[in-house]
C-alpha distance (Angstrom), angle and dihedral (degrees) to the residues before:
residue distance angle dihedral
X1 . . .
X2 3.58 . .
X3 4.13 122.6 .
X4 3.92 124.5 -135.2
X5 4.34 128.5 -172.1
X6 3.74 143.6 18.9
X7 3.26 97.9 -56.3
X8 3.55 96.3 34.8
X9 4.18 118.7 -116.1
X10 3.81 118.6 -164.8
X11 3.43 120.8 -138.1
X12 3.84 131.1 -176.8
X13 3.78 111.7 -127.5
X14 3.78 135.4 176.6
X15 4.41 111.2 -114.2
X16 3.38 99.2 -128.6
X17 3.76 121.9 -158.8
X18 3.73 93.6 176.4
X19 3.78 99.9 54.5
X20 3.55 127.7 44.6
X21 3.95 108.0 -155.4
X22 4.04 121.5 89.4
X23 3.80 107.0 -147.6
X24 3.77 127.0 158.6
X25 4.09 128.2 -161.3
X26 3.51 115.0 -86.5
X27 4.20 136.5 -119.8
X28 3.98 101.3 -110.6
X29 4.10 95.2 27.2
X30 3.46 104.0 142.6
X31 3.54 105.2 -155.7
X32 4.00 101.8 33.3
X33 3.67 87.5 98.3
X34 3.81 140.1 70.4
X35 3.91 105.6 -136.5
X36 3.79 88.9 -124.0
X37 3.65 103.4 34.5
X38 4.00 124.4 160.4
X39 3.99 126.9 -117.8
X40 3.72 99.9 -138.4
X41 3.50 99.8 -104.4
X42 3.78 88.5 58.1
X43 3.86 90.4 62.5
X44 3.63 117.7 100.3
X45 3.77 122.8 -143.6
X46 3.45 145.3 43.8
X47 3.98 111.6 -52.5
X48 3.51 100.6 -153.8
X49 4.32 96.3 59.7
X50 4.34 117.8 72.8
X51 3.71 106.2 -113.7
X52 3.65 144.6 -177.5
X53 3.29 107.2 -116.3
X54 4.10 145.4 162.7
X55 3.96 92.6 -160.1
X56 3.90 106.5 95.4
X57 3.96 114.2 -167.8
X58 4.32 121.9 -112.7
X59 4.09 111.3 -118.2
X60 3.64 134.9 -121.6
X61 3.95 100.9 -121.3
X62 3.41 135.4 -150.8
X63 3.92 128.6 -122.2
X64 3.56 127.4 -179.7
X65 3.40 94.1 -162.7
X66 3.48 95.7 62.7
X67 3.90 97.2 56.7
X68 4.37 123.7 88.2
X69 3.99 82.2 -161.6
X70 3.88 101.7 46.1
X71 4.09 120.9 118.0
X72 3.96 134.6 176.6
X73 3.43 121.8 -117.4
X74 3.92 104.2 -133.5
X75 3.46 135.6 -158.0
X76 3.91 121.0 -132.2
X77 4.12 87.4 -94.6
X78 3.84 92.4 45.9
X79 3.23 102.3 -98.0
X80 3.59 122.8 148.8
X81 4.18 98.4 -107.0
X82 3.97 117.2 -117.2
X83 3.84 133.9 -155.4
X84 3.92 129.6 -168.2
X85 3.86 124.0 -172.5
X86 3.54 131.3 -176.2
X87 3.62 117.0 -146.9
X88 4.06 121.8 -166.3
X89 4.40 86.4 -106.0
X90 3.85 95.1 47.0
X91 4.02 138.2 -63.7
X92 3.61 139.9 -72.8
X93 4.16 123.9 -161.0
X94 3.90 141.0 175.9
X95 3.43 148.6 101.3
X96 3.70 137.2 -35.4
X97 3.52 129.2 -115.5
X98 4.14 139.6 162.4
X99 3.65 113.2 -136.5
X100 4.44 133.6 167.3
X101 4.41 96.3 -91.8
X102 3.92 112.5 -158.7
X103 4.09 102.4 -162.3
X104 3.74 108.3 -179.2
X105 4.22 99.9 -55.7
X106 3.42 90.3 -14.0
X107 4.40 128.3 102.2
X108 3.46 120.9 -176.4
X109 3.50 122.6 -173.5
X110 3.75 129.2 -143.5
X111 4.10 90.0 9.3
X112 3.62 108.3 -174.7
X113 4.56 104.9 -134.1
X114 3.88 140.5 151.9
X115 3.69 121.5 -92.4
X116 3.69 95.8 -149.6
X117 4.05 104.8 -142.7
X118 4.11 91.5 162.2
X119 4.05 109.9 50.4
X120 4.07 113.7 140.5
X121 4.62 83.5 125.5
X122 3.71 82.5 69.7
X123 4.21 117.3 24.4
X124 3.33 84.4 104.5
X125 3.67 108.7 54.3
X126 3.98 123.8 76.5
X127 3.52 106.6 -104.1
X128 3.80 140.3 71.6
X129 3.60 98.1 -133.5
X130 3.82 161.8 -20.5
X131 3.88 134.0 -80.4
X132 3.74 112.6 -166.0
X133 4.22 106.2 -153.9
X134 3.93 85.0 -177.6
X135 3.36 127.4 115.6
X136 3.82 125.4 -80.2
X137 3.77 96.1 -115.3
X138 4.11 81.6 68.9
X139 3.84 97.6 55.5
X140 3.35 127.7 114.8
X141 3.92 114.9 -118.9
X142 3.86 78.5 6.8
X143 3.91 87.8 -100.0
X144 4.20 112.2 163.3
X145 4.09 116.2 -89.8
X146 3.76 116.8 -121.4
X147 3.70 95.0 -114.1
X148 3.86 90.9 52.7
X149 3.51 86.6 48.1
X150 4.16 95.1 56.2
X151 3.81 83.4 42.8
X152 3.87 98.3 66.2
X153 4.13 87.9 33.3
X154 3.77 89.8 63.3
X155 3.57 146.8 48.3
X156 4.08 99.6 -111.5
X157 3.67 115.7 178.9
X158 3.89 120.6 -138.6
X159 3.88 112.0 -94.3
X160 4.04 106.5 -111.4
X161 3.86 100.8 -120.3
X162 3.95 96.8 -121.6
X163 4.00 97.4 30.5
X164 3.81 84.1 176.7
X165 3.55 98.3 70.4
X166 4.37 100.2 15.0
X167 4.38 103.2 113.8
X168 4.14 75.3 -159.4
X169 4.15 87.4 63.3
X170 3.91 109.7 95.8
X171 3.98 107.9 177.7
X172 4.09 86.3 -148.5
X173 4.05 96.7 60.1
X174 3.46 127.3 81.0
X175 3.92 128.3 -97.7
X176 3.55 132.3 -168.6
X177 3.85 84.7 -112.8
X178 3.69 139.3 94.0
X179 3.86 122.9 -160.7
X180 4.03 137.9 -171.8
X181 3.71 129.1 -142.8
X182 3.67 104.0 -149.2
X183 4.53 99.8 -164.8
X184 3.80 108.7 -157.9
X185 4.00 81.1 -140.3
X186 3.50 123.2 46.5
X187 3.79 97.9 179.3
X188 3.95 74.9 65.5
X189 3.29 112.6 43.1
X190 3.79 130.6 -4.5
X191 3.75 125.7 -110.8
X192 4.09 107.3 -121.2
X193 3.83 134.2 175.3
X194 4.03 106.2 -145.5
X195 3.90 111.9 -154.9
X196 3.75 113.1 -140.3
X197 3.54 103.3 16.7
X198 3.85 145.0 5.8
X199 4.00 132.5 -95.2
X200 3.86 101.9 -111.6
X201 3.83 88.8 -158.8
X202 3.91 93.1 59.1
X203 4.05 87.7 82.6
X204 3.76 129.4 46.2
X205 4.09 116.5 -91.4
X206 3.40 96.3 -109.6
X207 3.62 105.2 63.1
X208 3.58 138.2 58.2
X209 3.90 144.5 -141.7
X210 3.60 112.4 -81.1
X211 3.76 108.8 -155.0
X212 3.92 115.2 -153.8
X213 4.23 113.8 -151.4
X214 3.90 109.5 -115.8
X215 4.07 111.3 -111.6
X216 3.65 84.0 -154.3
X217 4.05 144.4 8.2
X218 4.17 92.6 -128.6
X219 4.09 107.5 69.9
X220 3.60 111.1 4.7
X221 3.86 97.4 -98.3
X222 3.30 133.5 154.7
X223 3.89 141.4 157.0
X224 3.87 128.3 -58.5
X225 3.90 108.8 -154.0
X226 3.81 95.7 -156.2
X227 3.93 138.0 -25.5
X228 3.73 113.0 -155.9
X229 3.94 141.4 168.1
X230 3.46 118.2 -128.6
X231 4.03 120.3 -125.3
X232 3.41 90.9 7.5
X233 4.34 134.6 103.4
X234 3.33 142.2 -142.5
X235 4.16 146.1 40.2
X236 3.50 108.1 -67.9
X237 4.11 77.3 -170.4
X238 3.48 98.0 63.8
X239 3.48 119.0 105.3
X240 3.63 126.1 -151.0
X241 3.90 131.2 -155.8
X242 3.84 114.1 -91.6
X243 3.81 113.8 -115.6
X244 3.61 125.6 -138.8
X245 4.55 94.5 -95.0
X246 3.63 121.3 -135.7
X247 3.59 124.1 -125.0
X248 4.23 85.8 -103.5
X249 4.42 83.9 49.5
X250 4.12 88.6 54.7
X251 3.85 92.0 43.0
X252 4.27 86.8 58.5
X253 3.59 85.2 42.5
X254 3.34 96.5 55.3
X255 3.94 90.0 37.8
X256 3.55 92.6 55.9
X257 3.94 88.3 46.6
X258 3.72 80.6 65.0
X259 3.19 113.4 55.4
X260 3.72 94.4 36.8
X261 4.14 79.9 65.2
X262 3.74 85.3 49.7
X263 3.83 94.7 50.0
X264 3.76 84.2 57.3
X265 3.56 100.6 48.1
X266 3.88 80.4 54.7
X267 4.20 98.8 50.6
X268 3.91 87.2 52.5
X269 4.28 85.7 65.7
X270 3.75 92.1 48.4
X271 3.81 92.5 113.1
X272 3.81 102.6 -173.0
X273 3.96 100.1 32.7
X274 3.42 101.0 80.4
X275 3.95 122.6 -124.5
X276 4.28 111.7 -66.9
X277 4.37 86.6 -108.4
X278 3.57 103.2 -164.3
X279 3.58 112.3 -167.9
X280 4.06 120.3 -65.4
X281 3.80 96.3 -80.6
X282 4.00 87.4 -150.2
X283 3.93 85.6 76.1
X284 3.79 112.0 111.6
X285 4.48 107.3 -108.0
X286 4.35 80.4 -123.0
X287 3.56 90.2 74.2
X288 3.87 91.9 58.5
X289 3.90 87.9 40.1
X290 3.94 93.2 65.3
X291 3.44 90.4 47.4
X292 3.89 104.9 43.6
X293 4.19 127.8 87.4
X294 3.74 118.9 -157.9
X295 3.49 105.3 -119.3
X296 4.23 144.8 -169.2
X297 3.41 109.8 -163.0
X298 3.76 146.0 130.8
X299 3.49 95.8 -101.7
X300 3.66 99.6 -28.6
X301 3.62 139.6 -2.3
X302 3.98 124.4 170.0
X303 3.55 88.3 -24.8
X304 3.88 121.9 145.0
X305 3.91 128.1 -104.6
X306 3.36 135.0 171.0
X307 4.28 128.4 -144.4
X308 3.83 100.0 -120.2
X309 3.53 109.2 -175.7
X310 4.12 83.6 -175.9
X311 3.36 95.4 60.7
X312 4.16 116.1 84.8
X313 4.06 91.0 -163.6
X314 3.89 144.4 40.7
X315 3.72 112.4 -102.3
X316 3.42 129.2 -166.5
X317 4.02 141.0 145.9
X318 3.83 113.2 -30.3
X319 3.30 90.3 -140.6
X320 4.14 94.3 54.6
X321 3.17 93.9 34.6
X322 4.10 95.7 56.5
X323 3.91 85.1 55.2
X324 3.24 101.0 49.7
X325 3.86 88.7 52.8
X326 3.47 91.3 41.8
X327 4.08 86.6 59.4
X328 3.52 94.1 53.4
X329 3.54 96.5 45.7
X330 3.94 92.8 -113.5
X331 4.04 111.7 159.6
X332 3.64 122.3 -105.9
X333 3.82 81.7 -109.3
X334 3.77 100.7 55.0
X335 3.73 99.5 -105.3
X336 3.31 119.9 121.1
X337 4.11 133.1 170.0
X338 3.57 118.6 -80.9
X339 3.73 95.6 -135.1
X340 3.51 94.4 52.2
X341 3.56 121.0 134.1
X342 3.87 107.8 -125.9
X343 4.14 132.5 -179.3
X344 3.32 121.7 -127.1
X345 4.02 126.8 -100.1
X346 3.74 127.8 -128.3
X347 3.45 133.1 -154.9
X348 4.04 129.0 175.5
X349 3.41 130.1 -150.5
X350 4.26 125.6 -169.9
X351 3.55 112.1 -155.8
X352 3.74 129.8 -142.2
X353 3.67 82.1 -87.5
X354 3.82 97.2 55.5
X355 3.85 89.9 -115.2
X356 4.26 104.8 133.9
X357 3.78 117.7 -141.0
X358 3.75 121.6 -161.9
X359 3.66 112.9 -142.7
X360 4.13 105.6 -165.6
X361 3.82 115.4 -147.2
X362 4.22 108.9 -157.7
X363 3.80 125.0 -161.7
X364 3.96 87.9 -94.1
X365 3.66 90.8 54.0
X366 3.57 100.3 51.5
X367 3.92 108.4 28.9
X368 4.09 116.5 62.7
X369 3.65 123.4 -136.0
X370 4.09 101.9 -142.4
X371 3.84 110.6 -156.7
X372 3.83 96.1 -135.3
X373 3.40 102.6 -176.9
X374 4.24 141.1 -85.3
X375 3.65 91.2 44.2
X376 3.88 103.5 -52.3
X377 3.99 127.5 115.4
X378 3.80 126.9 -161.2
X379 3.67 135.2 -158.0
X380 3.51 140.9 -127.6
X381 3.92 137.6 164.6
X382 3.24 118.5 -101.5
X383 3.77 89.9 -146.0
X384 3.84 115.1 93.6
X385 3.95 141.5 -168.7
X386 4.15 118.6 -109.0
X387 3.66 123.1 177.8
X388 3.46 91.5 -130.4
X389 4.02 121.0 115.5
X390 3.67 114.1 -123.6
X391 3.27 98.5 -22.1
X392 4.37 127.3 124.8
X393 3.93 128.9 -152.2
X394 3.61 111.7 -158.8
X395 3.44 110.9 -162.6
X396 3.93 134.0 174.8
């Protein structure tokens, strides 16, 4: 939650490392609500479990008007300025303003953000809003991120670059760093994002932070050694000469079509796994260029990903990405059988120090379990198709 105005209003927003503007829905939007939307003490259920679900949650809404500390952002003819960004789920657009921005301890005065005044992408989604964590070169309008923002407000201390084992590393100062803890059960323990530092106890005591060098100062992306699949063969990269397809071939096509549109009709009522944010589509194709390897591989190898904390999924190649559920016998819509047996999934990381780090991906890490109502669950990978040549979104 983040607060904005004179009085302060809290809104709920999404930290975004792979978009860089903050913007927050509008008073007077007209499509940021659902006509029959929920308070959330009207919603039924527990809050801390994904669910299918027809209830969509009311928004906290911004109003100028209503704020001593409010001021438009003018172009050089006086009018008030816009922005418009195009995220890979839909688009957001409006005007912007500069208003005081509480983010956990943190004020910042005269913060430049969106007033969303065009929202239908996200009505349905529970939160109010975006953070982008991304770097400014991304932004929209180029205005300063938040986090940027708190940096040059405060006296931030350069991260040591093994915390783990620096004597000058004191887990209650402040670091020009921010960090998420991502819990694999929220009923459990919460996911958090700590500004300034990281929570030492979010990781078990004997291993230690393994920092990946940036590819590029625009997402944060960087380079994937290898992905692979265990107990499985082949090059999901190949490709293979397209036969002539018999009238039988185009029906499947054409059925698979379908239920991929299904599967996405279905994402959009996942009520707490936020919205599959690709990046800002407004971004020029350059920026990926400079940050992209070509790569041969099984799945992956020295390709380029980027840590998306916007992003509810792991997206990768369509083309790979088809394989690989085609080897594992997941459905052209995602779904897959709970019981299924499934291998694990590998990814390595080199650190700035040139020492790899395999991070191991199991069935329960990487397939969903959907509660869909009167005591049934379904499943879907958590891997998912991007037209985008090889190029990896890792999100949370």
């Amino acid at each position: 939650e983040i607060e904005i105005g004179s009085p302060p209003k809290t809104f709920t927003v999404v930290p975004d490392t792979g978009s860089s503007n903050l913007w927050v829905m509008a008073d007077g939007c007209p499509d940021c609500e659902e006509p029959n939307c929920l308070a959330d003490s009207e919603i039924s259920g527990p809050d801390c479990k994904p669910v299918l679900s027809e209830s969509f949650p009311c928004h906290n809404l911004y109003n100028r008007v209503e704020s001593t500390t409010a001021v438009r952002i003018n172009t050089s003819l006086g009018a008030h300025e816009t922005f418009s960004i195009q995220y890979g789920s839909g688009d957001t657009s409006g005007v912007l303003t500069k208003d005081t921005v509480k983010m956990g301890n943190y004020v910042i005065e005269n913060q430049a953000f969106g007033e969303a005044q065009r929202g239908q992408t996200f009505s349905r989604m529970p939160f109010d809003g975006i953070c982008g964590l991304a770097f400014q070169s991304l932004a929209v309008r180029h205005t300063k991120p938040v986090f940027d923002n708190i940096l040059d407000a405060q006296d931030f201390l350069q991260l040591p670059s093994k915390p783990d084992e620096a004597s000058s590393y004191a887990a209650d100062a402040r670091y020009s760093c921010f960090s998420f803890f991502l819990s694999n059960d929220e009923c459990k323990a919460q996911s958090h994002l700590h500004l300034g530092n990281f929570d030492r106890d979010c990781y078990a005591k004997d291993e230690n932070l393994h920092f990946v060098p940036l590819s590029s100062k625009t997402y944060w992306a960087f380079t994937v050694k290898s992905i692979t699949v265990e107990n499985t063969e082949g090059d999901a990269t190949e490709e293979k000469i397209p036969e002539k397809q018999s009238v039988q071939q185009q029906d499947k096509v054409q059925e698979g079509e379908t239920l991929l549109k299904k599967a996405e009709e279905v994402f959009t009522k996942l009520r707490k796994i936020y919205p599959n944010m690709l990046p800002p589509k407004h971004v020029s194709p350059e920026v990926f260029k400079t940050a992209r390897n070509k790569s041969s591989m099984s799945l992956c190898k020295g390709c380029t990903a980027i840590a998306d904390s916007g992003t509810s999924l792991i997206a990768g190649p369509s083309g790979i990405i088809g394989k690989f559920h085609e080897k594992l016998g997941i459905g052209q819509d995602g779904f897959v059988e709970c019981e299924a047996e499934l291998p694990d999934v590998n990814v390595v990381l080199e650190n700035e120090h040139g020492v790899d780090r395999t991070f191991t991906l199991s069935k329960k890490d990487y397939i969903l379990r959907l509660d869909a109502g009167k005591g049934t669950e379904r499943c879907v990978s958590g891997f998912m198709r991007m037209d985008m040549e090889d190029f990896w979104i890792f999100g949370d």
